[in-house]
C-alpha positions in Angstrom: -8.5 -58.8 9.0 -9.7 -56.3 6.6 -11.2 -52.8 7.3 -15.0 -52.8 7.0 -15.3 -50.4 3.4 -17.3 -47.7 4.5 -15.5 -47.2 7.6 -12.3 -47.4 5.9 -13.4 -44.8 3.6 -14.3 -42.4 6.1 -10.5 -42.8 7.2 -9.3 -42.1 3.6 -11.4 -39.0 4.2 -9.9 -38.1 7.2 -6.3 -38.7 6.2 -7.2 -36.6 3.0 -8.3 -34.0 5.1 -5.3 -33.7 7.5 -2.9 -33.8 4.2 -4.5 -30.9 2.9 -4.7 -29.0 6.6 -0.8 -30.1 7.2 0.3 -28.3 3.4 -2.0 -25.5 4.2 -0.4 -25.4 7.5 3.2 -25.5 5.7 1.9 -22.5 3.0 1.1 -20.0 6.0 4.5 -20.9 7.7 6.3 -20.3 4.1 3.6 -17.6 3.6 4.2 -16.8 -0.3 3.5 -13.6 -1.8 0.0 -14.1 -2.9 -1.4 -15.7 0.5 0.4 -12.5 1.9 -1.8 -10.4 -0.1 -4.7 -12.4 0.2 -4.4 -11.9 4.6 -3.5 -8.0 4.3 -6.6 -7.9 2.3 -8.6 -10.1 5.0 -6.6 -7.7 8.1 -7.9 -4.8 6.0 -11.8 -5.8 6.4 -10.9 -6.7 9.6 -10.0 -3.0 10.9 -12.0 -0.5 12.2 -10.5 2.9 13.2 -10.6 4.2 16.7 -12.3 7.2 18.6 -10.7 10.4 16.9 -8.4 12.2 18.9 -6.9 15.9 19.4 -5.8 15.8 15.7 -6.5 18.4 13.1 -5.8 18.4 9.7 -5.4 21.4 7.2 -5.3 20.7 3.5 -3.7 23.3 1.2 -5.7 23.8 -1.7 -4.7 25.5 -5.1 -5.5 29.0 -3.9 -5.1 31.2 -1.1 -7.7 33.4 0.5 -7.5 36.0 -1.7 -8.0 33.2 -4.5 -4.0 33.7 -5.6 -1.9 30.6 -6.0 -0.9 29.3 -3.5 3.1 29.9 -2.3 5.5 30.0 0.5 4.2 33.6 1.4 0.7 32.1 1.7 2.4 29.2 3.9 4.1 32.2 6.4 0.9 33.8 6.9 -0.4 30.5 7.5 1.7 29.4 10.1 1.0 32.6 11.4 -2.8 32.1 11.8 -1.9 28.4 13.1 0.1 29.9 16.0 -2.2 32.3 17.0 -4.8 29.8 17.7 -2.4 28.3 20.4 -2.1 24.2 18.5 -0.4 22.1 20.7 2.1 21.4 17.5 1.8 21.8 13.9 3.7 18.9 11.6 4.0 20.3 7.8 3.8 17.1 5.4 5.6 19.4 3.5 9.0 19.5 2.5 10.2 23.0 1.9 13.3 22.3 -0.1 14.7 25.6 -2.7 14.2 28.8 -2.2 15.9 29.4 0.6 16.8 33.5 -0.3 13.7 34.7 -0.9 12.1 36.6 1.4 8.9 34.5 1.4 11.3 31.6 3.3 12.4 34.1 5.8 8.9 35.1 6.7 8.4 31.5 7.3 11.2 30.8 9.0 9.7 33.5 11.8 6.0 32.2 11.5 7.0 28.6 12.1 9.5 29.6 14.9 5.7 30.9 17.0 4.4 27.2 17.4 5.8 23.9 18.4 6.8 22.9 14.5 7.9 20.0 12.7 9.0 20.0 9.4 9.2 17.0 6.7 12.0 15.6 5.0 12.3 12.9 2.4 15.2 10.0 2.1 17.1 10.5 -0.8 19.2 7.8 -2.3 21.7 10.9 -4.2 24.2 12.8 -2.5 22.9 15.4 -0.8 22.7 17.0 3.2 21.8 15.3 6.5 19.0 16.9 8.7 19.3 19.4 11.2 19.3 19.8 14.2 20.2 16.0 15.7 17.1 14.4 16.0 15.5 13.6 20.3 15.1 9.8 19.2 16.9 6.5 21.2 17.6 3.7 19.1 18.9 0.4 20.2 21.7 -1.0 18.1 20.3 -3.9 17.1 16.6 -2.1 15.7 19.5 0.8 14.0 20.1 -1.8 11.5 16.6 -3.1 11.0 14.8 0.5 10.1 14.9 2.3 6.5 18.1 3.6 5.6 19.1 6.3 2.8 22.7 7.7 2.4 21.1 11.2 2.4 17.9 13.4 2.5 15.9 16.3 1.1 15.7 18.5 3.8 13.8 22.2 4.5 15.7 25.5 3.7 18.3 25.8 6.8 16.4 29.0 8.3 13.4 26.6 8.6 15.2 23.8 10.3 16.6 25.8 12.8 13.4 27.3 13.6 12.0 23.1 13.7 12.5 19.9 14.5 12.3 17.1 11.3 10.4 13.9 11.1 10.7 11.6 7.8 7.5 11.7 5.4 8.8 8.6 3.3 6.5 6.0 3.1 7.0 2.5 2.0 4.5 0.7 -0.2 4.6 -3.5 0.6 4.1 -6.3 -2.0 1.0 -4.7 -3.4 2.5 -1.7 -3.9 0.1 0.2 -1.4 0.8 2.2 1.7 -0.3 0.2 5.4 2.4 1.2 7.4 4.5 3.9 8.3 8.1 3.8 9.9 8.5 5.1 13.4 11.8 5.6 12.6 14.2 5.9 9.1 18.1 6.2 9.6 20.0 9.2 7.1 24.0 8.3 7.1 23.6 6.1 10.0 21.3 8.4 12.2 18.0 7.6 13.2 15.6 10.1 12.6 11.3 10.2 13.8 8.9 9.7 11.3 6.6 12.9 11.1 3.6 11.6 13.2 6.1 10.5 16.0 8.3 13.6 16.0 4.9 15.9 16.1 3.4 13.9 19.4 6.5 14.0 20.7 6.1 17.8 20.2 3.2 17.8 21.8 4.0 16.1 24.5 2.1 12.8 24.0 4.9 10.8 23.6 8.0 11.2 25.9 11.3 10.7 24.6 10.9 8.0 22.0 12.8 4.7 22.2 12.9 2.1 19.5 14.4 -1.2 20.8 15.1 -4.6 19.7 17.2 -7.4 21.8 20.1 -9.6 20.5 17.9 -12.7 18.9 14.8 -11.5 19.1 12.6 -10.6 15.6 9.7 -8.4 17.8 10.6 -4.4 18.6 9.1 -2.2 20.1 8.8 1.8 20.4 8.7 2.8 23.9 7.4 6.9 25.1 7.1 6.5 28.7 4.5 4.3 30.1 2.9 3.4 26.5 4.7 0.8 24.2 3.6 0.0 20.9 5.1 -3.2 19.1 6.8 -2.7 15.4 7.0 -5.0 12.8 10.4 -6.7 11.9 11.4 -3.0 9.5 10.2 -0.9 12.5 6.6 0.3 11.5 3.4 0.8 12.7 0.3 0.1 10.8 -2.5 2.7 10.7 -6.0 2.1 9.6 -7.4 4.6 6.8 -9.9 6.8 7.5 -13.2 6.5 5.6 -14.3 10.2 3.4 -17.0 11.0 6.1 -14.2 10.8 8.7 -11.3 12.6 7.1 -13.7 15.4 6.0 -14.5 16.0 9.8 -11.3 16.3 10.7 -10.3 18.4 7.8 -10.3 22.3 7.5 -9.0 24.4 4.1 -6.2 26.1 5.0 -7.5 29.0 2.6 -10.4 28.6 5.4 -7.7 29.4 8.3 -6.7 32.0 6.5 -9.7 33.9 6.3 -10.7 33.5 9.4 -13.7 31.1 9.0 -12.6 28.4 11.3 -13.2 29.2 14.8 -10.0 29.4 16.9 -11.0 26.5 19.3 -11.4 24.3 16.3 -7.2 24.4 16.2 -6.8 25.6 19.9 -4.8 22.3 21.7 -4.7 20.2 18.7 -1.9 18.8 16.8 -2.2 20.1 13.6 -0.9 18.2 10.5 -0.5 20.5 7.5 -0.6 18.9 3.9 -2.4 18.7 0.5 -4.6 16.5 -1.0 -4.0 18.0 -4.7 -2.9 15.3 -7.5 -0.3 17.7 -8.8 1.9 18.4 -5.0 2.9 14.3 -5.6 1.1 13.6 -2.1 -1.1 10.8 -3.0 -0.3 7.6 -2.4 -2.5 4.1 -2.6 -3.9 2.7 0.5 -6.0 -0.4 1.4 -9.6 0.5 -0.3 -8.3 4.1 -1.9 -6.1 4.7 -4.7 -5.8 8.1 -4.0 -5.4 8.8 -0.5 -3.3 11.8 0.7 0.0 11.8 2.5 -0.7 14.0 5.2 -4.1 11.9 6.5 -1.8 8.9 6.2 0.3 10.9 9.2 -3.1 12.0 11.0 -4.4 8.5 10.8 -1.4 7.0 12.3 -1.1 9.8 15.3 -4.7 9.3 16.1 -4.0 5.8 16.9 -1.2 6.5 19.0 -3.2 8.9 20.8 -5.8 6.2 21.1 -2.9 4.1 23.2 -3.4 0.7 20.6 -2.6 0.2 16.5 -2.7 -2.9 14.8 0.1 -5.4 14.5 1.3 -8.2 13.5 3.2 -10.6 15.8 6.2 -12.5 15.3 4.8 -15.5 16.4 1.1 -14.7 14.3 2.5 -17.1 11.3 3.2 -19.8 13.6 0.2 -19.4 15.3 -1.6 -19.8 12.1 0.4 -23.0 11.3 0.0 -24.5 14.3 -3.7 -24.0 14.5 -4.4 -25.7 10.9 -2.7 -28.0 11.7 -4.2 -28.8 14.7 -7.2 -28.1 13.5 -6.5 -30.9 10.5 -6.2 -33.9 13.4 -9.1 -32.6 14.9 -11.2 -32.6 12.0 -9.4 -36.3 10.8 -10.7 -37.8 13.9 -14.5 -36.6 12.9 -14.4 -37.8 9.3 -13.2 -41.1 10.6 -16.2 -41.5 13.5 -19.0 -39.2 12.1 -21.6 -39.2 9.5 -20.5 -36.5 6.7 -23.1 -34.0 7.5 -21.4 -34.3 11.1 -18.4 -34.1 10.2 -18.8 -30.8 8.2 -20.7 -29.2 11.0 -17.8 -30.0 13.1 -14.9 -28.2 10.2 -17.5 -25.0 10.6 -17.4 -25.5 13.9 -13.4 -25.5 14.4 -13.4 -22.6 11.5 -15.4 -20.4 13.7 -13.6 -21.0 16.6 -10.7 -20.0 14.9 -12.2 -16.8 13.5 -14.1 -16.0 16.5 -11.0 -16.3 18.5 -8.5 -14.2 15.6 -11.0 -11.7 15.8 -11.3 -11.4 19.3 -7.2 -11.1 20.5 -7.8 -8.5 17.6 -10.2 -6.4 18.9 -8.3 -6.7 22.3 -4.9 -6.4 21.6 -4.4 -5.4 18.3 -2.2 -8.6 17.1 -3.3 -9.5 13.7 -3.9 -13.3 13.8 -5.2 -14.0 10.4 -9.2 -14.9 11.0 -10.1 -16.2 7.4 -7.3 -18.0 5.8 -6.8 -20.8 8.3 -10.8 -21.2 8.9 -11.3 -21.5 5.3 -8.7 -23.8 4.6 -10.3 -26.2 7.3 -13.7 -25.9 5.8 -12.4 -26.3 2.2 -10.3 -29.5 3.2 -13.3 -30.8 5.1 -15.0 -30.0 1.6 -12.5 -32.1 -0.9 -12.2 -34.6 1.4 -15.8 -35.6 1.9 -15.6 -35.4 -2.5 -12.8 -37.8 -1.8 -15.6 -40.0 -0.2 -18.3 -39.5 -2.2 -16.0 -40.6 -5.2 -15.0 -43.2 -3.5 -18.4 -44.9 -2.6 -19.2 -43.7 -5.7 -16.8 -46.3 -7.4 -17.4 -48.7 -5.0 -20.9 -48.8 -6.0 -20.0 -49.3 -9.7 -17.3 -52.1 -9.0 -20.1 -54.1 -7.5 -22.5 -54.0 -9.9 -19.5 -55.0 -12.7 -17.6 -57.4 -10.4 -20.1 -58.7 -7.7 -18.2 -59.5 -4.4 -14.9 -58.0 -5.6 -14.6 -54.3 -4.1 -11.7 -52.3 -5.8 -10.3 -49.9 -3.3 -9.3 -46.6 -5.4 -8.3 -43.6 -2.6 -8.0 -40.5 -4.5 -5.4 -38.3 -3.1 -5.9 -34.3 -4.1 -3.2 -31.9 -3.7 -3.3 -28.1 -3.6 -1.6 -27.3 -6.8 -1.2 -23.3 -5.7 2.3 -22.9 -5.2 3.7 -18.9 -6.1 6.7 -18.3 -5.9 7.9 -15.6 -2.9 9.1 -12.7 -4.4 11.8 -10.2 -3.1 11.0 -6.8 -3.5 14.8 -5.2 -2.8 17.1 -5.2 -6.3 15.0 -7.7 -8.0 15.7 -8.0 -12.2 12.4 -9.0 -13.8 10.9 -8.3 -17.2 7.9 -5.9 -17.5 6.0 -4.0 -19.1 5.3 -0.6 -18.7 2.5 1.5 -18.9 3.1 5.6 -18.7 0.1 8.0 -19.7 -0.8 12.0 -19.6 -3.2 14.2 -19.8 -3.1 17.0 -22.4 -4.5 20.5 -21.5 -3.6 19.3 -17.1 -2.1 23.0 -16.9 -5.3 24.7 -18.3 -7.2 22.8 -15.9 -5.9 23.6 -13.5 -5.9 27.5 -13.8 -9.2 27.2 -14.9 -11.2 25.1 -12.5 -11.7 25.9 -8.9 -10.3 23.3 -6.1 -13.2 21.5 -5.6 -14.1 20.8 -8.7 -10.6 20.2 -9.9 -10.7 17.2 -7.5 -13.8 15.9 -8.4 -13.0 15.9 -11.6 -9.7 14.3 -11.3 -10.7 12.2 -8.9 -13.6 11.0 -12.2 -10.1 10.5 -14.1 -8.2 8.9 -12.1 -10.7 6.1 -10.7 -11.3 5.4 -14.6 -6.9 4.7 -15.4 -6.2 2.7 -12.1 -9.8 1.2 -12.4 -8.6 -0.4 -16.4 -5.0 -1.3 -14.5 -6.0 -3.1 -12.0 -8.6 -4.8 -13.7 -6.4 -5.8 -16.4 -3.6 -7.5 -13.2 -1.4 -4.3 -13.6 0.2 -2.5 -9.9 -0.1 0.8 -10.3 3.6 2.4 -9.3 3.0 6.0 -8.9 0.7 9.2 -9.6 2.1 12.2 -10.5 0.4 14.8 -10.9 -1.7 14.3 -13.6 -0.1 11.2 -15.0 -0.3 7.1 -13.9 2.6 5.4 -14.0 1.6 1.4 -14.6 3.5 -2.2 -14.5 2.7 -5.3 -15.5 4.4 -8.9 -14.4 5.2 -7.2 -10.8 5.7 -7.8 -8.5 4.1 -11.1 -9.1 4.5 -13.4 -12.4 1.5 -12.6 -14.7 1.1 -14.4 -17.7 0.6 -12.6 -21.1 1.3 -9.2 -19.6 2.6 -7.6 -22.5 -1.5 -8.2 -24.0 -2.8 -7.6 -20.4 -0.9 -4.1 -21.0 -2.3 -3.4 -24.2 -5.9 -4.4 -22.9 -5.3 -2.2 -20.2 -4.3 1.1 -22.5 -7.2 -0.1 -24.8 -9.9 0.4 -22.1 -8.0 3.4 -20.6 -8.5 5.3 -24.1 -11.8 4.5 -24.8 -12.8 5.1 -20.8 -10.9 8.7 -21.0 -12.3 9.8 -24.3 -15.7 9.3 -23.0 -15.3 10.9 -20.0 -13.9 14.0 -22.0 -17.1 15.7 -22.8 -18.6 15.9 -19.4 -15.8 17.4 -17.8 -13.5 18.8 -20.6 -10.7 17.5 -20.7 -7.9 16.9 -22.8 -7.0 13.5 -24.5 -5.2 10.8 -22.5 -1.6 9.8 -24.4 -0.3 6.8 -23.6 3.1 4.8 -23.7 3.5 1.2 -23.4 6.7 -0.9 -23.8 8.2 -4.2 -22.7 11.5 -5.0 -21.6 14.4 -6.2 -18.1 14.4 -3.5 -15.5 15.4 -3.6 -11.7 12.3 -3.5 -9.2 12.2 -2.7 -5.6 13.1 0.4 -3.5 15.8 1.2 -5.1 16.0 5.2 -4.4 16.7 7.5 -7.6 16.3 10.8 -7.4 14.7 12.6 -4.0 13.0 9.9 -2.5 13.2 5.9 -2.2 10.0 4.2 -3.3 9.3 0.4 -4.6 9.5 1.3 -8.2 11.1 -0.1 -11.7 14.0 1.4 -13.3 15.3 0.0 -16.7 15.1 1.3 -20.4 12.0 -0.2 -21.3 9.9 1.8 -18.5 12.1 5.2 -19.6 10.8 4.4 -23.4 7.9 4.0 -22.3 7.1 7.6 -20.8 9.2 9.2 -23.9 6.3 7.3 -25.9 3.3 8.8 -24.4 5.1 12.1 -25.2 5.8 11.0 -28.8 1.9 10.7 -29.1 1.7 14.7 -29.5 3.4 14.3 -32.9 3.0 10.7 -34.2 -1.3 11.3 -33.3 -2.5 8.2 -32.1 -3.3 8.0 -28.4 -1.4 4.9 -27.6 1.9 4.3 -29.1 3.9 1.0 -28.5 7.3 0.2 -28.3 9.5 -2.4 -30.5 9.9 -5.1 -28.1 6.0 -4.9 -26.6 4.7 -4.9 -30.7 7.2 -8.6 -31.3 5.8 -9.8 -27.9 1.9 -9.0 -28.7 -0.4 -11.3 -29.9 -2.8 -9.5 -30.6 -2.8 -7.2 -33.9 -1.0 -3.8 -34.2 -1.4 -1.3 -36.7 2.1 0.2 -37.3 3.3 3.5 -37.9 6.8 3.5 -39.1 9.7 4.5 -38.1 10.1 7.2 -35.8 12.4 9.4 -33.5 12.0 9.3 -30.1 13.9 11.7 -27.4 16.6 9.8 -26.1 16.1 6.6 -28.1 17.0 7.7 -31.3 14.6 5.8 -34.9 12.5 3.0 -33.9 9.6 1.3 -35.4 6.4 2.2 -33.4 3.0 0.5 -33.8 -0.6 1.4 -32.2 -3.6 -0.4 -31.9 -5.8 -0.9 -34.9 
């Protein structure tokens, strides 16, 4: 006996549907790189900071009180007027490395020693020393393994660490190459060491004696300071939510401010006190979710107020299978409707089972802080719901011309669609890849800086900056780092982008016409820029005094000696060999050319 049509087209429906819910269901187990965006991006909106808390923060500007640069004799006096008003501890984002003979680092040495102090330190993937004094940390050894490791570390001059205790200011950026978490813990040499906003409650005696454990065949930790317990992720970090401007700027003081006297003791009295700067050119910005440029030391002050708070955000173990489960679920469910109900029905029944889901990711959010993701699984129920009642439309569709051109002959024709979105998951640890790289700098940064005062400096910079990253990121470029006044820029990472040697050059295109307009209003100097193709090793790889996610390769080192080769070849973009053969779009070229390190090339620039 044969199916009636229209009920057996209501089943196609449904089995359509429960297809599409059981590969969705399969994509959030396998979770590639580009749904993992899309949900940090979703657990991102989903965030809302707590209460503040006890926490202070005092950003160094250019200048000291007397409207002198600021140095390490304007940090001793300082952290002299810091421990006069009586802070429960005071945590330096700082790491105050060189300079250890002077008598500037002597007088801090014997301001810090006045107040509870911690001092920063950076990993360090070179040879170099171990901190000082041993740390007051408990690791298990199965998390030891599991945390951020470096062979060595950039450590404070050793009068200041024996006047101190050390917590770890190195921050790991994740597949987007922005900042959401912080480790509690890094190991140096096989030592585990605090991160700073740890160490400095510990300090203040918020935390008791921290202990990071994880158990023999289990993926969860945990970090445990007596009665509270926060749960880590599977590399042993907490995530903190960023602080909007209105927010940061009321917990914020100038340190020149401190030093003058204009900030009333109580203001600092009690508090812990995180000392940083939120200058481009001290290195300490970093990109966050919503912020490009969002300073190191409010990263730590975010981070401690939610411990204070007693709950941060994480993500569970189980949270992926969770997700799984419940689209898949969720996909039977809404089967069983397409097959019974009338389409409209059945619709209101996959919004239905969506907002359930949603309603109930958001509340166990808002509870306990587990990040089950609220929008992916709900959307992929609605949008199967979606193709499959297409599926059914069609269907009648061609039903209803089959019986006008064949009367009493009905041609069944399911129509099966597939998700065709399948990326590729992407390790981000000694990964070889080809990319391009993007380097540029600003001409005339020194003379701005001596000539501008602080707030203004920022502003304008801050202008700058939001123009570069703005033509990156438009353009499908990551931006790596900022240093001081320059952006360092990759495209083809850490995902596959198509045509990213042209998304490059569109990219430096925009950024020189963006910058050159912007130079008028707030006088600055020309934007030079370097772009060049070629293999380099991505991931956090260490170099140098800290370990970041970054690329490493000849093509990204040509790439920064081409900006500077703009200062005598003229043009403000200049372009590499191997970026000019893989270009399709036309290049002007210049000839051939010296650069630093490189030796004669042929260069090219945009027409």
């Amino acid at each position: 006996m044969t199916k009636p049509p229209r009920r057996w087209r209501r089943v196609q429906a449904g089995l359509v549907a429960l297809a599409l819910c059981l590969a969705g269901a399969a994509g959030l187990a396998w979770r590639p790189a580009v749904l993992a965006a899309a949900q940090e991006r979703v657990f991102d909106a989903l965030l809302r900071p707590g209460a503040g808390g006890a926490v202070v923060v005092v950003d160094i500007g250019a200048v000291d009180q007397a409207g002198q640069p600021w140095d390490r004799a304007a940090s001793a006096r300082l952290a002299e007027a810091l421990a006069l008003a009586g802070p429960k501890v005071v945590a330096w984002d700082v790491v105050f490395a060189g300079g250890c003979d002077g008598a500037a680092t002597t007088a801090l040495a014997a301001a810090v020693a006045k107040s509870p102090t911690v001092l920063g330190f950076l990993l360090s993937g070179a040879a170099g020393p171990a901190p000082q004094p041993p740390p007051v940390l408990a690791v298990s050894a199965p998390a030891l393994t599991r945390l951020w490791a470096a062979p060595a570390a950039e450590v404070p001059c050793p009068a200041l660490m024996a006047a101190a205790t050390l917590g770890s200011v190195s921050l790991p950026g994740d597949g987007t190459a922005r900042v959401r978490s912080v480790p509690a813990a890094v190991t140096v040499g096989g030592v585990a060491w605090p991160s700073l906003p740890i160490e400095a409650l510990r300090r203040a005696g918020a935390l008791e004696m921290p202990v990071i454990a994880a158990e023999d065949g289990r993926k969860g930790m945990t970090l445990r300071a007596g009665a509270a317990t926060f749960p880590l992720d599977l590399a042993g970090t907490l995530r903190f939510v960023p602080r909007d401007t209105a927010a940061r700027l009321a917990r914020t003081v100038p340190a020149e401010a401190v030093l003058a006297g204009r900030v009333p003791p109580e203001r600092l009295a009690g508090a812990v006190v995180f000392v940083g700067s939120s200058l481009p050119q001290r290195g300490g910005l970093r990109p966050v979710a919503g912020d490009p440029l969002y300073p190191s030391v409010q990263i730590a002050a975010d981070l401690a107020e939610g411990l204070l708070a007693g709950r941060l955000p994480w993500r569970p173990g189980w949270a992926v299978w969770a997700e799984a489960a419940g689209l898949a679920l969720g996909g039977l469910l809404l089967a069983l409707a397409l097959a019974r109900l009338a389409p409209l029905r059945a619709f209101a029944t996959a919004l239905g089972l969506g907002a359930v889901w949603a309603g109930g990711a958001v509340a166990a959010q808002r509870a306990t802080g587990a990040l089950v993701d609220p929008a992916v699984p709900a959307a992929a129920l609605v949008g199967a719901a979606l193709l499959a009642l297409v599926v059914q439309a069609a269907a009648s569709a061609r039903a209803e011309r089959a019986l006008r051109a064949r009367m009493g002959q009905l041609l069944p024709g399911p129509v099966v669609a597939r998700l065709a979105d399948d990326p590729r998951l992407l390790r981000l640890a000694g990964e070889r890849r080809e990319v391009t790289a993007l380097f540029t700098d600003l001409e005339g940064f020194s003379t701005l800086v001596a000539s501008l005062p602080p707030e203004q400096l920022i502003a304008t910079l801050d202008r700058y900056f939001a123009a570069v990253t703005a033509a990156v990121l438009r353009h499908g470029g990551m931006i790596d780092k900022i240093v001081g006044d320059a952006v360092h820029a990759l495209f083809n990472a850490p995902l596959d982008q198509p045509g990213h040697v042209d998304a490059a050059l569109a990219a430096a295109f925009e950024i020189s016409a963006a910058t050159e307009s912007l130079r008028p209003a707030l006088g600055l100097g020309r934007t030079r820029i370097g772009v060049e193709t070629g293999p380099a090793i991505l991931g956090d790889v260490g170099g140098g005094a800290r370990i970041d996610y970054t690329a490493h390769g000849p093509a990204v080192n040509l790439a920064a000696r081409l900006q500077e080769a703009g200062k005598v070849l003229g043009p403000d973009v200049i372009i590499g060999p191997a970026a000019a053969a893989a270009a399709r779009r036309p290049l002007r070229p210049l000839g051939e050319a010296e650069v630093r390190s490189f030796g004669r090339m042929q260069l090219f620039t945009l027409p």
